[in-house]
N, C-alpha and C positions, 0 to 999 in steps of 0.2 A: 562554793559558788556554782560549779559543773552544775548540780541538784537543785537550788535554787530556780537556774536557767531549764532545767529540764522540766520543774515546775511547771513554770509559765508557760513551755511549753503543751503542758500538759491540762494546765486552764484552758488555754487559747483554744486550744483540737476542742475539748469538749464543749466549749461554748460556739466556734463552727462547725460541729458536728450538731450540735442541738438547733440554731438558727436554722442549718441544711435540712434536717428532719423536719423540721418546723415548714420549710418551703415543700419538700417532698409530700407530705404527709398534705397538702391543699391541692395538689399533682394529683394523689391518689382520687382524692375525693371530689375534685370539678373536673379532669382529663381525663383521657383516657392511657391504657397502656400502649396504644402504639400511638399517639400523638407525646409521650414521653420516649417509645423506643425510638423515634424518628430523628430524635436532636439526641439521644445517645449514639445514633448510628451515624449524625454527622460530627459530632466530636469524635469517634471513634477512627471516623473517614480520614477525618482532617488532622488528626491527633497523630494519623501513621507518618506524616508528611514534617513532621513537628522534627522527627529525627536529624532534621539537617540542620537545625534550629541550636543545638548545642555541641553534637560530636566531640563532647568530650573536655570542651572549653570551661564548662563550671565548672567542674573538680579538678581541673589545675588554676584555675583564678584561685579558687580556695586552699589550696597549694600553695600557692606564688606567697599569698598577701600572709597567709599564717606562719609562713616563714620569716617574713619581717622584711620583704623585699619594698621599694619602692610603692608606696600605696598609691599615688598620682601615675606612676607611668604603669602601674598594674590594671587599672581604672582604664586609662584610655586605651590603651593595647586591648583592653579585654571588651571594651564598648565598642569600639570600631570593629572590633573580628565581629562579635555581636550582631551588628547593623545588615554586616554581608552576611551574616549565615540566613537572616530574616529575610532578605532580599532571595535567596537563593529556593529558601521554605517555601515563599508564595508561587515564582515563577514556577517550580517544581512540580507545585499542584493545580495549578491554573494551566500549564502544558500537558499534567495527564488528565487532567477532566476535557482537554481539547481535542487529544489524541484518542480518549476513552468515545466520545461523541461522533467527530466529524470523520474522525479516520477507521477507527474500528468498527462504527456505527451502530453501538450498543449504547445503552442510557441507562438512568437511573430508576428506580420502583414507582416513582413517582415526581412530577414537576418541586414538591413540594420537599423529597428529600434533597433533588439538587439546588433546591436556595436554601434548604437548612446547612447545607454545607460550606455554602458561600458566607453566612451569619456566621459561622462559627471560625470560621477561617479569619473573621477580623478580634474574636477571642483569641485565637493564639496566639493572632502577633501580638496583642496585646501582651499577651503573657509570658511570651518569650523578651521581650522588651521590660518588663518589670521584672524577671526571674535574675534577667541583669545586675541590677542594683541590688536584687534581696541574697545573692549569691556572695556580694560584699560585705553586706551584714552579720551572714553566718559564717563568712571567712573571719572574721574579726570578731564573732561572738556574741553578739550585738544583738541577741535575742529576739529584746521587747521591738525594736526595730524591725528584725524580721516577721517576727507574728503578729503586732498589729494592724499593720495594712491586712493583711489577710479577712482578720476580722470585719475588718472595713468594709471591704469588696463584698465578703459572706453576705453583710446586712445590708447593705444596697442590692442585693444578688436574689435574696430569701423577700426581702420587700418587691422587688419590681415581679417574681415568680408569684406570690400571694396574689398580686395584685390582677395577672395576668389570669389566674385560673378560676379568682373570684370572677372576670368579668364576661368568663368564657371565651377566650383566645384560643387559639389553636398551638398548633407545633411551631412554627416563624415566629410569634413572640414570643415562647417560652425561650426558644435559640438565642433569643434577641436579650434574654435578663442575664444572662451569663457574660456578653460582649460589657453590657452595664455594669456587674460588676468586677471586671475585670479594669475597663477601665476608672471605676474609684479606687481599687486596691492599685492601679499609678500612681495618680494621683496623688494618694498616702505615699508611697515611697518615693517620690519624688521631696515630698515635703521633708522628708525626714534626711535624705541623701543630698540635698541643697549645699553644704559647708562642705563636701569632700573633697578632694583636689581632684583636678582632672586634667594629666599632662601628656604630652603632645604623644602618640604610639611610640613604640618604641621597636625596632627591627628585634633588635637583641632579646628583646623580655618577648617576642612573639614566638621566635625560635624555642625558646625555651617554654613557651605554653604547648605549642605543637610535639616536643619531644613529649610532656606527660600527656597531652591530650591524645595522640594519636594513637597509643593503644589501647587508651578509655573511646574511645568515637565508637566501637563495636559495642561497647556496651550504652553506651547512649541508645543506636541503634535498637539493640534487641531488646531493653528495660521496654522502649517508646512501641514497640512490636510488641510485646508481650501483654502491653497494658490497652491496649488498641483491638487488634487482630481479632477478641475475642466477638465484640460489637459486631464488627464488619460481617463474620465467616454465619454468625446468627441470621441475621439481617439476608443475608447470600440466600442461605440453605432454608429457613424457616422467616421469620414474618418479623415488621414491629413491634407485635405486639409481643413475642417473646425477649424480644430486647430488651424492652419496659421490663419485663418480669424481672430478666437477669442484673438490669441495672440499676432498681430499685434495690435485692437483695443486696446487691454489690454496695451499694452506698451504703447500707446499714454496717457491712461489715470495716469498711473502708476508711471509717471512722479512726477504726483501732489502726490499722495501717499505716494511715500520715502518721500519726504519736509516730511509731517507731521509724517511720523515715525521719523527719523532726528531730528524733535522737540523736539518730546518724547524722544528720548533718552536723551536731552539736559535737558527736564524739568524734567525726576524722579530721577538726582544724586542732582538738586538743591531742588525738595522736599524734596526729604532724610537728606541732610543737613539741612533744616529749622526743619523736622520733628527732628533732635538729637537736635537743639537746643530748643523745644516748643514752636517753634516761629509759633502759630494757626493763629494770624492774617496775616501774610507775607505769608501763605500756600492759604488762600481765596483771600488774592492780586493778586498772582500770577496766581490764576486756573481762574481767572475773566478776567485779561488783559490779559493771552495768549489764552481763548479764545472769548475775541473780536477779537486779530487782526487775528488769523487763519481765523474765522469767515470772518471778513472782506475779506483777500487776497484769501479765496480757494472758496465765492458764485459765483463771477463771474468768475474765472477759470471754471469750473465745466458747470456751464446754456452754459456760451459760445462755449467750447466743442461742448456741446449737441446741440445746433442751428446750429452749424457749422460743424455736425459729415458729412454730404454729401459734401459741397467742401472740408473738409480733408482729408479725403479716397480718394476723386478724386486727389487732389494734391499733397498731402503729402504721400499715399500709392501707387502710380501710378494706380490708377482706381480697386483696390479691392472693389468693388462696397458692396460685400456681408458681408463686416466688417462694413457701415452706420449703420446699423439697430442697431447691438450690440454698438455702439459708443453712440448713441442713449439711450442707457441704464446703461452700466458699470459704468459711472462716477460720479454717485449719493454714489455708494460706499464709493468714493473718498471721500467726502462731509459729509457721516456719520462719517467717521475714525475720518475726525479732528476735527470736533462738539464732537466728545468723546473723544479724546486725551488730554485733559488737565486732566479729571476725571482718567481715565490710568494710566497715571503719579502720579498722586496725590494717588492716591491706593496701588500702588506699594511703591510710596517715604515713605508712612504714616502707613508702614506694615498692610498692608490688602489686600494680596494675593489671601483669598481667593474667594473676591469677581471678581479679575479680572478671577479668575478659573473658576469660577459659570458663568460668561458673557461670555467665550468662548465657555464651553463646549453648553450653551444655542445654540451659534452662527454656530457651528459646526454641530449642531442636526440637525438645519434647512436650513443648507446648503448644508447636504448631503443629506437628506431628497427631496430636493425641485429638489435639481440635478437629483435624482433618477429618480424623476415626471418627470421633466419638460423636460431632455435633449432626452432619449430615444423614437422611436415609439411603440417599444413592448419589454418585455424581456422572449426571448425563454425560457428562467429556469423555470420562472414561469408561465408555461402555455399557451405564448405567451400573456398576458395582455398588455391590450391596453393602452399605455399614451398618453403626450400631445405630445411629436415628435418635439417639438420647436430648439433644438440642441443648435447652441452655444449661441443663444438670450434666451435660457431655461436656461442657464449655468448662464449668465448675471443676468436675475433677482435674481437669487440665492445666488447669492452674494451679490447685491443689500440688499434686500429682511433681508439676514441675520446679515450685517452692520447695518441693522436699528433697528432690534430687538434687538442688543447689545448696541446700543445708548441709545435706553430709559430703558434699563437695568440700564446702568452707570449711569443714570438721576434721576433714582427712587432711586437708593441705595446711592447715595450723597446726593439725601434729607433728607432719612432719619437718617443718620450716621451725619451731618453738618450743616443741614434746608439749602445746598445749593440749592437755585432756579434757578442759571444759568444766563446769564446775557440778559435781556428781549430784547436788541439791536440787538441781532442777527436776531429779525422778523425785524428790518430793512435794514440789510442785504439781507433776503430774498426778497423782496418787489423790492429793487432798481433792483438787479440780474435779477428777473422776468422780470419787466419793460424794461431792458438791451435786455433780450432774446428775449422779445416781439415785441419791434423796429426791432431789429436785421429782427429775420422772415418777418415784413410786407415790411422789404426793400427789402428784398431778393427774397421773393416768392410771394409777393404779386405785387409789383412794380418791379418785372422779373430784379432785378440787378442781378439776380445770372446767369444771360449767361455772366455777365463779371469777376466773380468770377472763374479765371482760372488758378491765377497764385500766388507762394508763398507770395509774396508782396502781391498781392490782398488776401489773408486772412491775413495778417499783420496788413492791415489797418483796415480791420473791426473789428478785436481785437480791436486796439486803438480804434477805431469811439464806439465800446459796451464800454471799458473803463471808455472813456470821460462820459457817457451817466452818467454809474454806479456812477461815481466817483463824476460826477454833481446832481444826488438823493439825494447822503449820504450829501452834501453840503446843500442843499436846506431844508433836514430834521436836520440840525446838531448835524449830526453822525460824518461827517468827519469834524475835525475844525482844524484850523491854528496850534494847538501842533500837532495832527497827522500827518502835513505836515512833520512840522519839524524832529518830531519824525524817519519819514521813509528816509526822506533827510539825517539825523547824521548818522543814522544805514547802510547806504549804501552807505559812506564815502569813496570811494575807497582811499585816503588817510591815513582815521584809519583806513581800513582795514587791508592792508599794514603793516600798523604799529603792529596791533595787531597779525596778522601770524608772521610776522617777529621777538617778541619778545617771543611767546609761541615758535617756531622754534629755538630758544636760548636758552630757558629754562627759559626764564625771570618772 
């Protein structure tokens, strides 16, 4: 059933990943790039301010409830701590936009970025308010419940942005389709979260969210920095319009991302349960087979991208020409997350927080660090010292860069806590992807098919044509054999599919 669920998960991402492109892709072509970097640079603004929004409080709710504690007084302990973390988010950022103004008396680039920041500031609550309830859902496994609203919100999100760019709106309504669908994706989970109990806090069950939560709060902290900081420090040092570059490329990549956060949320309430049961053998099962098939499904995602970052941008971005380069780089990210996302899971399920604390705040040092370097030409504060000036392909490696150092973090410290070695098939994953990439280019660029590479379908097919390639390695190595066929054939049953939303939809 795990597989099933990670399906659906796996529908859902692609099918808001395709609505997102689909709104992206009318951005490109009635917007502009910095009327889109101006609402990435207030999400980005308002998104740093997010971090007092959870501190740690989801993944011990997910915690609490997978262990089979009280689900009514987990629910309300966990919605009321909730309530005040939100209260505390806004006051937080409404006092430094006061202090930033009237007391420092410095402003923002423009009137137009500080109300984009106030529009988006009513997304997050919203969001941090909905993450609520959808935090339940994945403590409890509850999938289709989690990822429908999502969908929801996307298609309310992706309809009012179309709508907004057909009619030549600016950057304040595009800010404004996100608030929109944020609040449908409530809405949906409200509907769906109507029948759960909800009992009065509880002192006792708070104490005990605070003991797991309070050495996960740092990494709430740096995750919500790390994914923010990069907007901002662009925006600082270079313009809107390279924000749009960077956040355009970023969304393409980003796609693949949620999947494997998606996962993780999937694989740390069924660690945790194996972990209350001592089931050590079934916790090494699990962290093995879910990362082969990540392994497997996100190498050629990823290479292929990357060979293919120049007709994407030309067809998929309408000719943002200057987002290739970063596309070019970002998605290696991608590719470290879920190479370490089983060990994540597995640390969090196996109460050992503090090691995923230690791997963020590591990943965060050198992300803001590298940002510093790499994105700016000089910084007048200090003396006008000279940097490397790279801007958003600076921003890019640094996150790259700092994904990687947290991988072999989580690589070292499950050896030595488990003697887990990881499973040595993933260098054949590497190999085929490579091979995949390498065809790819000499068709393209070497054998000039890329003047026919112009049109959707035409990057369609060389997905599949890299695919088939990949797909024909693992076979020829066997890597991929007749269970894995079958394996991915069951799991993507549109008929058990079906089945199985239809009976969690029930309560079944």
């Amino acid at each position: 059933m795990i597989a099933r669920k990670s399906a659906l998960i796996v529908i859902t991402k692609i099918l808001d990943s395709a609505l997102a492109y689909i709104a992206l892709f009318f951005i490109t072509a009635y917007m502009s790039p910095g009327d889109y970097g101006i609402v990435s640079f207030a999400l980005g603004f308002a998104g740093l301010f997010s971090i007092f929004g959870t501190l740690g409080f989801n993944n011990a709710h997910t915690k609490k409830v997978s262990e089979g504690k009280d689900l009514g007084k987990c629910i309300g302990t966990f919605l009321t701590t909730k309530a005040l973390l939100t209260v505390l988010t806004v006051s937080l950022l409404i006092g430094t936009i006061f202090y930033w103004k009237f007391i420092m008396g410095r402003g923002f680039e423009s009137p137009e970025h500080e109300l984009a920041v106030y529009i988006v500031t009513g997304f997050w609550v919203l969001k941090l308010i909905s993450d609520s309830f959808i935090t339940t859902f994945s403590a409890r496994k509850e999938i289709a419940k989690a990822e429908i609203p999502y969908l929801f919100g996307v298609v309310i999100r992706a309809s009012a942005t179309i709508y907004v760019a057909l009619a030549g709106f600016g950057a304040l309504a595009l800010a404004f389709t996100h608030v929109a669908g944020q609040l449908a994706l409530l809405m949906a989970v409200l509907f769906f979260f109507r029948k759960y109990p909800i009992k009065k806090p509880s002192l006792e069950y708070f104490k005990e969210y605070s003991k797991f939560a309070i050495p996960l709060a740092i990494v709430s902290v740096c995750s919500i920095i790390m994914t923010n900081i990069d907007k901002v420090l662009i925006q600082l040092f270079n313009s809107s319009v390279d924000v749009g570059y960077y956040s355009s490329a970023f969304r393409l990549s980003n796609f693949i991302h949620m999947f494997t956060l998606s996962i993780g949320a999937l694989l740390f309430p069924t660690f945790s349960m194996l972990h209350a049961n001592n089931d050590i053998a079934g916790i090494r099962k699990l962290a093995s087979k879910s990362e082969r098939y990540l392994s497997m499904i996100v190498f050629p995602m990823v290479f292929g991208m990357v060979v293919l970052a120049g007709p994407a941008v030309l067809i998929l971005l309408n000719g943002w020409m200057p987002a290739a380069a970063i596309l070019q780089i970002l998605p290696f990210f991608v590719l470290f997350a879920a190479l370490e996302r089983p060990y994540q899971s597995q640390f969090l399920g196996t109460n050992q927080p503090k090691i995923t604390r230690n791997r963020v705040i590591i990943m965060v040092f050198i992300n803001v660090l590298l940002n510093i370097v790499l994105i700016p030409k000089d910084i007048q504060m200090l003396g006008g010292i000279q940097l490397a000036g790279m801007g958003a392909r600076g921003a890019s490696i640094a996150t790259v860069a700092s994904y990687g150092v947290g991988l072999i973090y989580s690589r070292v410290m499950a050896w030595k806590l488990n003697k887990i070695k990881g499973d040595p098939r993933i260098i054949l994953h590497f190999m085929a992807a490579g091979v995949m990439a390498a065809i790819i280019y000499v068709v393209l660029y070497r054998l000039n098919f890329i003047i026919y590479l112009t049109r959707w379908y035409h990057l369609i097919l060389f997905s599949l044509f890299g695919l088939a390639i990949y797909i024909g390695i693992l076979f020829l190595l066997s890597e991929f054999k007749k269970d894995d066929f079958h394996f991915f054939i069951d799991t993507l049953s549109i008929k058990k599919m079906f089945k199985y939303v239809k009976e969690e939809l029930r309560g079944k």
